[in-house]
C-alpha positions as CSV (number, residue, x, y, z in Angstrom):
1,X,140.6,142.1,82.2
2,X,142.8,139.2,81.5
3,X,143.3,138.9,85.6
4,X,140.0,139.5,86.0
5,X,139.2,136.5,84.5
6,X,141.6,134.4,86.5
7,X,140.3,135.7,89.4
8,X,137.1,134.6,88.3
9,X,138.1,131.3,87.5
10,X,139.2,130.7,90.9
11,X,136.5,131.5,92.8
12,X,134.5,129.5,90.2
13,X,136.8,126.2,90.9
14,X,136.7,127.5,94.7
15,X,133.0,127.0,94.4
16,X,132.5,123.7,92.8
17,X,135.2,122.5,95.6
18,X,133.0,123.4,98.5
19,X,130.3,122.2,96.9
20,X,131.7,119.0,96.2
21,X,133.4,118.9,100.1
22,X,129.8,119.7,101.3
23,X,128.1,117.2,99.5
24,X,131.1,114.6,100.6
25,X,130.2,115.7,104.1
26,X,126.4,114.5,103.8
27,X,128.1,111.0,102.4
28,X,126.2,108.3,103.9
29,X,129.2,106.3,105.9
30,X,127.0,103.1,104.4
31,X,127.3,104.0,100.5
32,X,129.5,101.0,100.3
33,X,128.7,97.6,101.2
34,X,127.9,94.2,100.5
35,X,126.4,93.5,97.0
36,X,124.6,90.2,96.1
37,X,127.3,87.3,96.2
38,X,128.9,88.6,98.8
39,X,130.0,86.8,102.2
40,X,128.2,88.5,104.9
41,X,130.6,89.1,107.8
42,X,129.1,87.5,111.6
43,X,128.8,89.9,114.4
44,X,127.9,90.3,117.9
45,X,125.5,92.5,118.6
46,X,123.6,93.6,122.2
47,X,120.0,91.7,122.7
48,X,117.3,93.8,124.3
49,X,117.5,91.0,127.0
50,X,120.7,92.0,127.8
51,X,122.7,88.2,125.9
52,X,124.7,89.2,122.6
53,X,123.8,87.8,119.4
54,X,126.0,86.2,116.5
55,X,124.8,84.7,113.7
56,X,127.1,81.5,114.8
57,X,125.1,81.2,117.6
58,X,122.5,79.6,115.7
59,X,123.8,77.0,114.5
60,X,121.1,74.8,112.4
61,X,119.9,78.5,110.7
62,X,120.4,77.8,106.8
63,X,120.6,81.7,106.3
64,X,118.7,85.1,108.2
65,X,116.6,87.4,107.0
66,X,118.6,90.4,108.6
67,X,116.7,94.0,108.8
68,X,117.8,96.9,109.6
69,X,114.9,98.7,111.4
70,X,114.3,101.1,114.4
71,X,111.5,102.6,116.3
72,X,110.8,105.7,115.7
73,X,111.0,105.4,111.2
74,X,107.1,105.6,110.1
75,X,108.3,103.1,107.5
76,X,109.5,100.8,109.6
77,X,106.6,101.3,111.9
78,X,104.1,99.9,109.1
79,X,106.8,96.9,108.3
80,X,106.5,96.1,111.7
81,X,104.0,93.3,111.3
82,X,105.2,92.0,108.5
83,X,108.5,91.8,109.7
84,X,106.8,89.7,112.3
85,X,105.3,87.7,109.7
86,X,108.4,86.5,108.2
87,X,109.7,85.5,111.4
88,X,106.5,83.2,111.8
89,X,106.5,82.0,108.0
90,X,110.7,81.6,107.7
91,X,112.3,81.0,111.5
92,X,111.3,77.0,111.8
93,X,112.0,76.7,108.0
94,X,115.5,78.0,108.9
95,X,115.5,81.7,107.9
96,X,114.9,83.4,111.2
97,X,114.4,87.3,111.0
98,X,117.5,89.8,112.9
99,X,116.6,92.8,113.7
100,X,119.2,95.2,114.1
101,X,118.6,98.7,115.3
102,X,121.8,101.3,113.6
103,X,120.5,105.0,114.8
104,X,122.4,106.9,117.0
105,X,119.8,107.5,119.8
106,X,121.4,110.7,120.5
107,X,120.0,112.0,117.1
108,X,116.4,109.7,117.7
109,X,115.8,109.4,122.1
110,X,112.8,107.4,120.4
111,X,115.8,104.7,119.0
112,X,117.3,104.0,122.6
113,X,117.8,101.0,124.2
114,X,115.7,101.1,126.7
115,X,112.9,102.3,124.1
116,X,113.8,99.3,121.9
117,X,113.3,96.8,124.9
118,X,109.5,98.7,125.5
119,X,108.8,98.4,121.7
120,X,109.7,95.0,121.6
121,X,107.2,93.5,124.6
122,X,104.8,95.9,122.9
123,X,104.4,94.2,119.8
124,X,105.2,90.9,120.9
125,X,108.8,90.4,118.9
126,X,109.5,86.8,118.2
127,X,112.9,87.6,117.0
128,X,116.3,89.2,118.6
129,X,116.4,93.0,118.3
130,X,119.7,94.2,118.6
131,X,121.4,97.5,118.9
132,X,124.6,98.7,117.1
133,X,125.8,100.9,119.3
134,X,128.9,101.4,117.0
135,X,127.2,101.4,113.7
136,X,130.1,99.2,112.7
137,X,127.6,96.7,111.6
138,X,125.7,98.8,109.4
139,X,128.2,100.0,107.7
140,X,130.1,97.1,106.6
141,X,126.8,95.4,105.4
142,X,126.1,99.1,103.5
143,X,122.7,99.7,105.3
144,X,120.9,103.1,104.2
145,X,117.3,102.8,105.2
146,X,115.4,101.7,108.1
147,X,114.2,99.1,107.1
148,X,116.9,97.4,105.1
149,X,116.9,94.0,104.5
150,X,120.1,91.7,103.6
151,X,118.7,88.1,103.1
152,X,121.5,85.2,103.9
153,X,122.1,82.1,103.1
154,X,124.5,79.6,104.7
155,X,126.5,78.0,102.3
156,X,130.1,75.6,103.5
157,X,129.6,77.9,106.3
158,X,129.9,81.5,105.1
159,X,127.0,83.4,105.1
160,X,126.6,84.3,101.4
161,X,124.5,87.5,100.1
162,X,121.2,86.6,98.1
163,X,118.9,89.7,98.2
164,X,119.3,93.3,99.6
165,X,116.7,95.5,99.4
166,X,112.5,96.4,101.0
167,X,110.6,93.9,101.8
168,X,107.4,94.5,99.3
169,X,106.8,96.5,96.8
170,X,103.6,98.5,98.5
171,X,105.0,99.8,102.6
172,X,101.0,102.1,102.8
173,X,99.0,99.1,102.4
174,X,100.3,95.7,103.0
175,X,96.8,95.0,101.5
176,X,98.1,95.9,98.1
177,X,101.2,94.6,97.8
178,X,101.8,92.6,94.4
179,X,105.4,92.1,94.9
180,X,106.8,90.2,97.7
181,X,110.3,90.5,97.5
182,X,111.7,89.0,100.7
183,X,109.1,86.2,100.8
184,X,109.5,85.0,97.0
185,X,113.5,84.9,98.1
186,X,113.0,83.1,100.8
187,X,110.7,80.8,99.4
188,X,113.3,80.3,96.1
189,X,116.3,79.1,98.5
190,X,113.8,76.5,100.4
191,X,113.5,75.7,96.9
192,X,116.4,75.3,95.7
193,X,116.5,77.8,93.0
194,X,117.8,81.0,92.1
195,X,116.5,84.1,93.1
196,X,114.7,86.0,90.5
197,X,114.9,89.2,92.4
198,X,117.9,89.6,93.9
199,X,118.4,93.3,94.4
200,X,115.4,96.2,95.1
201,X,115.6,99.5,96.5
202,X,114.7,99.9,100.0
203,X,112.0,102.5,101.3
204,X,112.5,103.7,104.5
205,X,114.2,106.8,106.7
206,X,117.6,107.0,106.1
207,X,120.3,105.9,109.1
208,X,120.7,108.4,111.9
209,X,124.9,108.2,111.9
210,X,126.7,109.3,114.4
211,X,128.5,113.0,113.8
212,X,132.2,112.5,112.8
């Protein structure tokens, strides 16, 4: 009886092992990240016009509203236009928007480049949209969602962290929303001030990461 019970044991702490190894396997690579306060690290990233992108490159920005955003996401497909908007309210105030497209097209053939480049004359993008063909980008900012938005300011040249999060509070009905998270930032570093919000959760699909 008494190695019956050992046995028993065992196989229970085998089970909780692979339980825990399976659930380590789902681990989204992007669980870790930037937090608000953070410096944001620069990158250079692939325009759908074929130029790369760096933050440096624009050199009288005072910060970027980065997103993390795709095609193919229904979530990101009703942000669209107000990702747009932001670009038109923020860009010549110095907070352009950036785009950036994480998913591994092999998972999404809706994600791919050439997609991106058919999306983007579409809808009429006024902003870069850039791939991260490496996910490298993602990751180190700690990206989950598409969309995902890291708003940045410029400050004695770093880009510092101000708010991560969704956009609004309301992604079915841009009619409705009654919290405008990226906007009230934005608007509060124009300002001058702090802002009140500084950290949401963000709605969207989660990242399609490449298989180990």
């Amino acid at each position: 009886m008494k190695n019956f019970t050992v046995i028993a044991s065992f196989l229970a702490v085998g089970a909780v092992l692979l339980f825990v190894n399976a659930r380590q396997s789902e681990w989204d690579p992007a669980a870790t990240g930037y937090e608000v306060g953070d410096e944001a690290m620069d990158f250079e990233l692939k325009n759908i016009n074929g130029e790369y992108v760096s933050l440096s490159d624009y050199s009288s920005a005072k910060g970027f509203i980065v997103v993390f955003t795709c095609n193919h996401c229904p979530y990101a497909k009703l942000y669209e236009e107000r990702i747009i908007e932001l670009d038109g309210m923020y860009a010549d105030k110095g907070y352009p928007v950036i785009a950036i497209n994480p998913n591994d097209p092999k998972k999404v053939e809706e994600d791919s480049y050439e997609n991106m480049q058919s999306r983007a004359e579409e809808k009429g993008y006024t902003f870069p949209y850039l791939v991260d063909g490496t996910q490298e980008v993602a990751s180190a900012y700690g990206a989950t969602k598409t969309p995902h938005v890291y708003l940045l300011q410029k400050e004695s040249g770093k880009m510092m962290v101000k708010y991560i999060g969704a956009i609004d509070n309301n992604h079915k009905d841009a009619a409705a929303v009654t919290e405008t998270y990226v906007q009230d930032a934005v608007d509060a570093l124009i300002e001058g001030d702090d802002v009140s919000v500084t950290e949401t959760r963000a709605i969207g699909c989660t990242i399609k990461w490449k298989d180990a």
